[in-house]
C-alpha positions as CSV (number, residue, x, y, z in Angstrom):
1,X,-36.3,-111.8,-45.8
2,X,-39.0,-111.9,-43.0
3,X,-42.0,-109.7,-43.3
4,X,-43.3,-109.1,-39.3
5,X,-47.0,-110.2,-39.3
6,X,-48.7,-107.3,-38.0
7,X,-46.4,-104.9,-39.3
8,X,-44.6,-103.7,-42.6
9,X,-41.1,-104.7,-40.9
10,X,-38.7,-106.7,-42.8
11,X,-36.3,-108.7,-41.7
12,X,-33.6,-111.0,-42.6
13,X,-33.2,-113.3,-39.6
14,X,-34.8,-116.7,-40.1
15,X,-35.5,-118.8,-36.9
16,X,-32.1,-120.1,-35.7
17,X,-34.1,-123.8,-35.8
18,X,-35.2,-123.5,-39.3
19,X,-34.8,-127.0,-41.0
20,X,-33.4,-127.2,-44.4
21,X,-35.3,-129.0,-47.2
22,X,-34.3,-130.1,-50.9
23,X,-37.4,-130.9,-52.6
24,X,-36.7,-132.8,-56.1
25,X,-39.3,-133.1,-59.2
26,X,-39.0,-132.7,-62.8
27,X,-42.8,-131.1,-62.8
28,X,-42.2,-127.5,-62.1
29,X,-46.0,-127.6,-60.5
30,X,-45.2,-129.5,-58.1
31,X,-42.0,-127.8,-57.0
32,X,-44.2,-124.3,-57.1
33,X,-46.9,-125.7,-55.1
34,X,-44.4,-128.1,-52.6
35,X,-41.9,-124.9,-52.0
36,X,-44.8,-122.6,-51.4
37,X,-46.3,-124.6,-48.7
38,X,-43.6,-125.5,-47.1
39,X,-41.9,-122.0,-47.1
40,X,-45.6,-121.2,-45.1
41,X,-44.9,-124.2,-42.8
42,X,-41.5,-122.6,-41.6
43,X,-39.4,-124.4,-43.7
44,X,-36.4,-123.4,-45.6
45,X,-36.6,-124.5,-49.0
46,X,-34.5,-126.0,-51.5
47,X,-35.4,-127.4,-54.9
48,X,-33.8,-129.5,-58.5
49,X,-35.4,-130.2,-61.0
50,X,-33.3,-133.7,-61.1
51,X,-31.3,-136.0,-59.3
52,X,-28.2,-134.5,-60.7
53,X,-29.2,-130.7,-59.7
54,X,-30.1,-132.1,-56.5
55,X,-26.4,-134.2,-56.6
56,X,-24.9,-130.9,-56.7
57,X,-27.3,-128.7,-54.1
58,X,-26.6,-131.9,-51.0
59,X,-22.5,-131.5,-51.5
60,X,-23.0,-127.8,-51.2
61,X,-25.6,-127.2,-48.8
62,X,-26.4,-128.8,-44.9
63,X,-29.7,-130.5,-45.2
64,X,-32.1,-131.8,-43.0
65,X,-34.2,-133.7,-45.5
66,X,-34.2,-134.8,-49.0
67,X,-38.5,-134.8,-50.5
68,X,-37.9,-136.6,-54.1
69,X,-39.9,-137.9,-57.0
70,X,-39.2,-141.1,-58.3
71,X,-39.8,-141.2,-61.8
72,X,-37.2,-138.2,-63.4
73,X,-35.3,-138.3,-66.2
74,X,-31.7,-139.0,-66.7
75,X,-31.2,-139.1,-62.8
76,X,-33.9,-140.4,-61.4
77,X,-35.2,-140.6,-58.2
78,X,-34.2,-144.4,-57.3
79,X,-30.7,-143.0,-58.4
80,X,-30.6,-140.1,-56.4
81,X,-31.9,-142.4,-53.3
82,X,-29.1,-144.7,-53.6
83,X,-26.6,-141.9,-53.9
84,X,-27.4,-140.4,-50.4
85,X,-27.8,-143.9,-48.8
86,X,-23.8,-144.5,-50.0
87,X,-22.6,-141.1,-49.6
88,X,-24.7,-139.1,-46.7
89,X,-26.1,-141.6,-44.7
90,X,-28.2,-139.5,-42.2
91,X,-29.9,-137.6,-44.2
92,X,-33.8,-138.6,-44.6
93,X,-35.7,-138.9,-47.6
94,X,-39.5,-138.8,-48.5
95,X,-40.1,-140.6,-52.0
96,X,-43.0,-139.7,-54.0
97,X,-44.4,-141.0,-57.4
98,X,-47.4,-141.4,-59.6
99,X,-46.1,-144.5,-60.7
100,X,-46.1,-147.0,-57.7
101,X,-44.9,-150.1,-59.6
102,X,-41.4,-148.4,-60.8
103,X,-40.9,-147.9,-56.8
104,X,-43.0,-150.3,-54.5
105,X,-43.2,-149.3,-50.6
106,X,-41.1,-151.9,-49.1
107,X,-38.8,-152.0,-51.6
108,X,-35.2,-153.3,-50.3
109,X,-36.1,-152.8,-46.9
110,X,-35.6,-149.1,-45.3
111,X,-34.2,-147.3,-48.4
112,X,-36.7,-144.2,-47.8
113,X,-38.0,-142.8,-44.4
114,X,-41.6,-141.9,-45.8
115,X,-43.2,-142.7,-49.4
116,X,-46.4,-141.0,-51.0
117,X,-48.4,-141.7,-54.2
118,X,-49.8,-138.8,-56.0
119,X,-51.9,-137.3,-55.4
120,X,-50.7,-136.8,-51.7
121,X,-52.2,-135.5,-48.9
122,X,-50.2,-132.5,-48.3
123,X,-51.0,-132.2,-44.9
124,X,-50.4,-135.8,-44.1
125,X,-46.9,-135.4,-45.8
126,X,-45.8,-132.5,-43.3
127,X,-47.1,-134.7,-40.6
128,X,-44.5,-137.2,-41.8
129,X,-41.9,-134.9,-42.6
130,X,-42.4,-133.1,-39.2
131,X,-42.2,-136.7,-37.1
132,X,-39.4,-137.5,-39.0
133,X,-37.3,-135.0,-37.8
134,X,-38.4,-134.7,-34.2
135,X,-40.6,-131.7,-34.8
């Protein structure tokens, strides 16, 4: 549901070119804060709180990106990256960690379309996200 700015009008009709994002973190903080913002940004937002929630929300939903943590436990991050890159090649994926050495940059080439250490930029990751899918 839409509330109208200007207005007390709700609506349920979402922009027909809303983009669909799955954001992925075991630290319910940073899902809050992530989901917030990008709900503000236009966004329609998705999240796990694992790789293996976020297994089951990419077979059942059409996304348009994949925003994930590295360092998770039992399904981490690295795990979840390798299952999209077998299973649903074109979807992109921002990585982001606090703990650069368990994921470096340049790791195996182009496994991840954007990578962030926290603490991030916010602003600079929606710049990222937004070139990354032509917006």
């Amino acid at each position: 549901m839409l509330l109208e700015r200007g207005s007390s009008k709700v609506t349920n009709d979402f922009p027909k070119n809303r983009k669909k994002i799955l954001i992925v973190d075991d630290d319910e903080t940073i899902l809050y804060i992530l989901r917030r913002f990008f709900i503000g940004e236009g966004f329609e937002v998705l999240v796990a709180k694992d790789g293996l929630e976020a297994m089951e929300r990419l077979k059942a939903e059409n996304l348009s990106l994949v925003l994930t943590d590295i360092k998770m436990p039992s399904f981490s991050g690295i795990d979840l990256i390798r299952f999209i890159r077998q299973n649903m090649k074109g979807i992109p994926i921002v990585a982001m960690t606090a703990y650069p050495y368990l994921y470096p940059e340049k790791r195996n080439g182009n496994e991840v379309d954007a990578y962030f250490r926290k603490p991030f930029d916010i602003n600079e990751m929606l710049s990222s996200i937004e070139k990354i899918l032509g917006g």
